[in-house]
MMTF fields as JSON, N, C-alpha, C and O atoms, coordinates in Angstrom:
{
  "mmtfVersion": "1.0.0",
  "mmtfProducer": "UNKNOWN",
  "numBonds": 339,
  "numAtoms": 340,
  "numGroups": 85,
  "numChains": 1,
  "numModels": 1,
  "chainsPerModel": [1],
  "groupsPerChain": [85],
  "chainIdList": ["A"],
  "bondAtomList": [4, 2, 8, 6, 12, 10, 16, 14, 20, 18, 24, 22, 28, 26, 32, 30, 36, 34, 40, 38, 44, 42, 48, 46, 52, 50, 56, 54, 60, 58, 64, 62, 68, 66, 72, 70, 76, 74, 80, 78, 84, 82, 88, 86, 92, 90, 96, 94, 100, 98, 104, 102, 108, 106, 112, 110, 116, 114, 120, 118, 124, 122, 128, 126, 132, 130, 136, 134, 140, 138, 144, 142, 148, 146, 152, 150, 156, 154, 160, 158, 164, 162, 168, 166, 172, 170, 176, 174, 180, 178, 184, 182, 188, 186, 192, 190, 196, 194, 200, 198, 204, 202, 208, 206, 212, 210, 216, 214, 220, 218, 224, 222, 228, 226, 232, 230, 236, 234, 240, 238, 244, 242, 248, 246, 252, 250, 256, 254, 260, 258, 264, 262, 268, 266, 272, 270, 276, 274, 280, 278, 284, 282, 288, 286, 292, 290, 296, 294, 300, 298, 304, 302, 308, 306, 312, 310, 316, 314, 320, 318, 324, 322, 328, 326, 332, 330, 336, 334],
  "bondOrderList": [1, 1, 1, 1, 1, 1, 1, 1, 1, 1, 1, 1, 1, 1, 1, 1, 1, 1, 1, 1, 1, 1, 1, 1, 1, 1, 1, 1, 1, 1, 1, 1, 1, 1, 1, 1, 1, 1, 1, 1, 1, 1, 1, 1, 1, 1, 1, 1, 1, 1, 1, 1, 1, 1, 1, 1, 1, 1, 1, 1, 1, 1, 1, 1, 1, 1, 1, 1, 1, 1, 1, 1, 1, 1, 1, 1, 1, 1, 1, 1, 1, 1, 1, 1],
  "groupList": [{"groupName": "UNK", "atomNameList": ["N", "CA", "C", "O"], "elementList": ["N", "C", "C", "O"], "formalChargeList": [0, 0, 0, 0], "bondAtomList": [1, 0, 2, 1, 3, 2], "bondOrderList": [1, 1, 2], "singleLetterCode": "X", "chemCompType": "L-PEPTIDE LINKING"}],
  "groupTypeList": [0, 0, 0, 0, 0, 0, 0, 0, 0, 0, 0, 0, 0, 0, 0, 0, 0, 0, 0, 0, 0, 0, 0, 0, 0, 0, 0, 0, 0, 0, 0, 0, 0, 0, 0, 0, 0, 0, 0, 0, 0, 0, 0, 0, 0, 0, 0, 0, 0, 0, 0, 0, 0, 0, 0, 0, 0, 0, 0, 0, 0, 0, 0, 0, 0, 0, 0, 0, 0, 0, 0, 0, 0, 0, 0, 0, 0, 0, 0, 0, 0, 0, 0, 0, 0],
  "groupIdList": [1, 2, 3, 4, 5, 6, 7, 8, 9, 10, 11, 12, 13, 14, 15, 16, 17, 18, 19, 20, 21, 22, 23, 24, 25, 26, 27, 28, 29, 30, 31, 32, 33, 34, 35, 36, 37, 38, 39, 40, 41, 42, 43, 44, 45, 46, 47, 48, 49, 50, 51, 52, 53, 54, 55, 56, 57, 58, 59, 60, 61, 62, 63, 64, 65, 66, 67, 68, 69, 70, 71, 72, 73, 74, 75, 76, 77, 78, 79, 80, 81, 82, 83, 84, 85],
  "secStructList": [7, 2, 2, 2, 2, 2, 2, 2, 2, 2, 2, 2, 2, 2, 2, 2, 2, 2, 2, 2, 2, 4, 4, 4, 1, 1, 1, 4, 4, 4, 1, 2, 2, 2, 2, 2, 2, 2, 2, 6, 6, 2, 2, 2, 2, 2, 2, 2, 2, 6, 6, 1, 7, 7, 5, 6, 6, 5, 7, 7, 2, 2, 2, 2, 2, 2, 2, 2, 2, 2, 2, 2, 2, 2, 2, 2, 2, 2, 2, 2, 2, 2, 2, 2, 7],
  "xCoordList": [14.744, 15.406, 15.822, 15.311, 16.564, 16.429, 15.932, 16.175, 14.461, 13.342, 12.65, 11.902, 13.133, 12.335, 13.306, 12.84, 14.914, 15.72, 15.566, 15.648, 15.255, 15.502, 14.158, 13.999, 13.173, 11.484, 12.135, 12.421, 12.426, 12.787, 13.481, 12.622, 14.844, 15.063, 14.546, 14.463, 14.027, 13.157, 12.156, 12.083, 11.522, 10.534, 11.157, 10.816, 12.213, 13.715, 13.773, 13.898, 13.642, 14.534, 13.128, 13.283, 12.049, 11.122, 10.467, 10.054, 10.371, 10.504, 11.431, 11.138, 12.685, 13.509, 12.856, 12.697, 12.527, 12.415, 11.303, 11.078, 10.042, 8.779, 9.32, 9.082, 10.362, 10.474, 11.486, 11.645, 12.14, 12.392, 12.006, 12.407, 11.196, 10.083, 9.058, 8.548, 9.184, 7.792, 8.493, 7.937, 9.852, 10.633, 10.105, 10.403, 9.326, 8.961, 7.336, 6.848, 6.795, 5.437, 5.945, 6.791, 5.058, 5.1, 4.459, 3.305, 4.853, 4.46, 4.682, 4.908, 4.64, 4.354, 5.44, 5.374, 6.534, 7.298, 7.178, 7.918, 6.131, 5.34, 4.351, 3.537, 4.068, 2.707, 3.182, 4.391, 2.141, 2.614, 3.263, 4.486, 2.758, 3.63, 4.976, 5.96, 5.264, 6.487, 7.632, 8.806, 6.807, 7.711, 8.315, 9.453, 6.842, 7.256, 8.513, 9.287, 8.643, 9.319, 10.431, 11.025, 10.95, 12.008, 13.186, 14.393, 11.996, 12.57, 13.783, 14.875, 12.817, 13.225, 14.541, 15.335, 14.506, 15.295, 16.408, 17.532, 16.231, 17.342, 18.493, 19.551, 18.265, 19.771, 20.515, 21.724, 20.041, 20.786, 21.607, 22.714, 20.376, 20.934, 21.806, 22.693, 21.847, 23.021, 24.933, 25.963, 24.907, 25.542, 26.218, 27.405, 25.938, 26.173, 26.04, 26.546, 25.406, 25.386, 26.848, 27.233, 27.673, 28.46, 29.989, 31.064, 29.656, 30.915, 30.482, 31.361, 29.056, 28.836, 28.128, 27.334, 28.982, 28.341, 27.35, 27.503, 26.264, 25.354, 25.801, 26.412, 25.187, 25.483, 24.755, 23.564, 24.998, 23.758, 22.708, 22.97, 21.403, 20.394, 20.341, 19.998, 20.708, 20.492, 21.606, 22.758, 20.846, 21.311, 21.118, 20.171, 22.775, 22.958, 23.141, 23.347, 22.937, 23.733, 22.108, 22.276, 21.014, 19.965, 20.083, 19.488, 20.746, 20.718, 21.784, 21.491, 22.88, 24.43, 23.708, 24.184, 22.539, 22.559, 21.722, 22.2, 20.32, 19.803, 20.523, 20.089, 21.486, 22.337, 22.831, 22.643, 23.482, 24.354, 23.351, 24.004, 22.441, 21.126, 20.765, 20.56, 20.871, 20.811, 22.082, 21.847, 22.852, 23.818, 24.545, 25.351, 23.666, 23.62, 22.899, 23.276, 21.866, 20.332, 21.675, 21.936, 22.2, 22.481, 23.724, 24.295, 24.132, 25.295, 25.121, 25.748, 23.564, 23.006, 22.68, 23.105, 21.906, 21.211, 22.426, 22.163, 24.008, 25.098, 25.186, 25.192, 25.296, 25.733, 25.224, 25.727, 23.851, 22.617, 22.85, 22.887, 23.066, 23.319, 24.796, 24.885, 25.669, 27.031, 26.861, 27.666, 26.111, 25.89, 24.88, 24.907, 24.103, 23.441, 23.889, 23.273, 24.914, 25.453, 26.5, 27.055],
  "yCoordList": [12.967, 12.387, 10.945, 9.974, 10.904, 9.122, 8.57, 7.587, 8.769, 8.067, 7.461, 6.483, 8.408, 8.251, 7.378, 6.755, 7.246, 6.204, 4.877, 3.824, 4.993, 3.555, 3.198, 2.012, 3.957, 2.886, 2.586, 1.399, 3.458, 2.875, 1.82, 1.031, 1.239, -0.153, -1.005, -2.177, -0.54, -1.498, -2.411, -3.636, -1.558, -1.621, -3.044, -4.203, -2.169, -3.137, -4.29, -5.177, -4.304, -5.761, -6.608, -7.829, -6.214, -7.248, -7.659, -8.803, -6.48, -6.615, -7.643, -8.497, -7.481, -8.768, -9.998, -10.94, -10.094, -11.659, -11.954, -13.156, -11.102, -11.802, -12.617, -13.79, -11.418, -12.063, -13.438, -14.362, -12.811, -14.523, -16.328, -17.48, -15.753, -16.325, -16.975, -18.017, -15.921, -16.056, -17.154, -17.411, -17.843, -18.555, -20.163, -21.236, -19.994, -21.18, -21.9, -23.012, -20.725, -20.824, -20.868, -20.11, -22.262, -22.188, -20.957, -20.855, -19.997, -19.459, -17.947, -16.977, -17.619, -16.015, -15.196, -13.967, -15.891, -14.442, -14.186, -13.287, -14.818, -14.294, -13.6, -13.254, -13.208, -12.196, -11.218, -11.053, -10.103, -8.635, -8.534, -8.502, -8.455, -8.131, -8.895, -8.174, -10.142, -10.966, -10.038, -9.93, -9.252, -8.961, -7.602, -7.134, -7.042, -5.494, -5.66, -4.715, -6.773, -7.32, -7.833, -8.171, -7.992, -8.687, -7.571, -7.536, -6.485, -5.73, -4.572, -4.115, -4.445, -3.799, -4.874, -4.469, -5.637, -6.953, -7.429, -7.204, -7.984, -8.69, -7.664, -7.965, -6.459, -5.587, -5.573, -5.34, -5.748, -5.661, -6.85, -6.979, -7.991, -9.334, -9.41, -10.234, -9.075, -9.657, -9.073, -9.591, -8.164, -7.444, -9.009, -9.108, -9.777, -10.791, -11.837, -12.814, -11.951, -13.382, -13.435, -14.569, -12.375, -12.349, -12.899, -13.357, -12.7, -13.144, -14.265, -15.127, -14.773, -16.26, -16.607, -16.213, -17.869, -18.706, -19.674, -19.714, -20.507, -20.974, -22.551, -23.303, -22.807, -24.041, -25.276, -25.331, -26.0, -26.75, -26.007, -25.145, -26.422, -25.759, -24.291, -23.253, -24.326, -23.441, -21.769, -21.572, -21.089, -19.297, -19.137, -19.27, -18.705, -18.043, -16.34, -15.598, -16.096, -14.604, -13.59, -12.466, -14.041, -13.208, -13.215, -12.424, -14.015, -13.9, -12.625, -11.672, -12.978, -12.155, -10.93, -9.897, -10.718, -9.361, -8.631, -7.63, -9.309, -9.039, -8.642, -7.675, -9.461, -8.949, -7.762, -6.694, -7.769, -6.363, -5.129, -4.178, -4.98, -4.388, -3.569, -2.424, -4.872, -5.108, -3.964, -3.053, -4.223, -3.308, -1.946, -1.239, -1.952, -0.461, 0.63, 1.761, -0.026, 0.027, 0.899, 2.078, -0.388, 0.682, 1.312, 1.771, 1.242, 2.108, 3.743, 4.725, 3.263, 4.887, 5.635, 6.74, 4.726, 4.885, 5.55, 6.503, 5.064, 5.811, 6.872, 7.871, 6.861, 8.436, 9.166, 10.021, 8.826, 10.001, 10.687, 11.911, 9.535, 9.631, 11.146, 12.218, 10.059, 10.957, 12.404, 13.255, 12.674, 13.79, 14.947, 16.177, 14.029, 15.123, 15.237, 15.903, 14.641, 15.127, 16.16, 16.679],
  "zCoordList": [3.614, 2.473, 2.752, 2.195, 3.446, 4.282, 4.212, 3.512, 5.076, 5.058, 3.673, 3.675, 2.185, 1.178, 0.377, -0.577, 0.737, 0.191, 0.824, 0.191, 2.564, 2.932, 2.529, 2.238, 2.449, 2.002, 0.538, 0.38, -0.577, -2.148, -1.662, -1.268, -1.418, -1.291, -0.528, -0.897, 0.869, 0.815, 0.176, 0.068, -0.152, -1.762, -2.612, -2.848, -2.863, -3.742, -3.646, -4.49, -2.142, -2.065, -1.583, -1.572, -1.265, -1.771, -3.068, -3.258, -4.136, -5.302, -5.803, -6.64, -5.169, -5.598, -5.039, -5.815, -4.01, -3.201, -3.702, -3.557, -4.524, -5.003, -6.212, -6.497, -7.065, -8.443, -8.672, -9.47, -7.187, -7.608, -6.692, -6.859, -5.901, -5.479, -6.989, -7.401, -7.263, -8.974, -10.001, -11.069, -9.594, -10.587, -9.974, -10.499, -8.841, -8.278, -9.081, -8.88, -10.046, -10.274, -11.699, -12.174, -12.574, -13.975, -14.447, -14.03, -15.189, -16.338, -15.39, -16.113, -13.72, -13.17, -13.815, -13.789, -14.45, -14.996, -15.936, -16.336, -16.966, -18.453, -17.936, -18.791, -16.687, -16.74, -16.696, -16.533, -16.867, -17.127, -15.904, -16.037, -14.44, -12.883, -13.301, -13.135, -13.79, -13.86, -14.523, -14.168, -15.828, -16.793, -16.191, -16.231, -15.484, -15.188, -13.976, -13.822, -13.231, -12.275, -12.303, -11.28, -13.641, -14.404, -14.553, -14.313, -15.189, -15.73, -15.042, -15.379, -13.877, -12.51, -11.718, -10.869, -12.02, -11.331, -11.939, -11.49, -12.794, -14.051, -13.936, -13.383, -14.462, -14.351, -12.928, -12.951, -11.987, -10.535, -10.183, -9.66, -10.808, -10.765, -11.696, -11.474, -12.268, -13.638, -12.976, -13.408, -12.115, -11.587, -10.694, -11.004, -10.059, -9.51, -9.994, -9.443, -11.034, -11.78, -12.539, -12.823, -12.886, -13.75, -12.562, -12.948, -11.461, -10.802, -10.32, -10.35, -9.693, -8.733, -9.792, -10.646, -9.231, -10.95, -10.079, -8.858, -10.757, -9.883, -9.659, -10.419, -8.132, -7.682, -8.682, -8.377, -9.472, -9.867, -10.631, -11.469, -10.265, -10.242, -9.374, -9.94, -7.99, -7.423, -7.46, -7.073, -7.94, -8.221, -6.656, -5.881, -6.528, -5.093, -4.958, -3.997, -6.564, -6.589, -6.006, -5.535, -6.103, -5.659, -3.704, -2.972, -3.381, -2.181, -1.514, -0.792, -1.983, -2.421, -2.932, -2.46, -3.892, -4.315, -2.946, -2.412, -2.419, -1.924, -0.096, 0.53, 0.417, 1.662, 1.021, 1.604, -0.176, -0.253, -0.667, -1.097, -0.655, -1.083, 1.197, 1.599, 1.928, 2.661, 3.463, 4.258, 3.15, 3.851, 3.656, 4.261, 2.21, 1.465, 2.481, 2.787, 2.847, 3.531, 4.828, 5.069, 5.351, 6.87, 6.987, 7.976, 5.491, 5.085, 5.322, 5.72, 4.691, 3.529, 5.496, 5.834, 6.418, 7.804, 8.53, 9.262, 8.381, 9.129, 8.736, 9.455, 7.174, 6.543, 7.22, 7.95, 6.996, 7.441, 8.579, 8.712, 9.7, 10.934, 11.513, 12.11, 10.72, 10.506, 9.901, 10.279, 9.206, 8.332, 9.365, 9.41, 10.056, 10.837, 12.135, 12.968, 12.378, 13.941, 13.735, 14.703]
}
């Protein structure tokens, strides 16, 4: 069961880093992968956009979402740990 949560965010959190990687390319988040990628994305992000407001140009909250994505990861790895000893 572990194994099949830490691969899903993994998954996650490069799913995140393509799509917003894809904000670097005119037009990749009007393609179908962009949109299907948005779609999956935008709600997690919005979760952090609503408290860090962006520097300038630069959105810091995908980074902020993606560490805490990040430490869910070896949150979920202790439980597990804790749970089976």
């Amino acid at each position: 069961m572990y194994n099949l949560l830490d691969t899903a965010l993994t998954i996650y959190s490069f799913a995140l880093i393509i799509y917003i990687f894809m904000s670097w390319f005119p037009g990749a988040r009007e393609s179908a992968f962009g949109e299907f990628l948005g779609k999956i994305s935008e709600p997690y992000l919005e979760v952090f956009r609503r408290f860090i407001p962006p520097l300038g140009m630069i959105d810091l909250s995908p980074i902020v979402a993606i560490i805490t994505l990040s430490f869910a990861r070896m949150g979920l790895g202790t439980l597990f740990s804790m749970l089976l000893s």
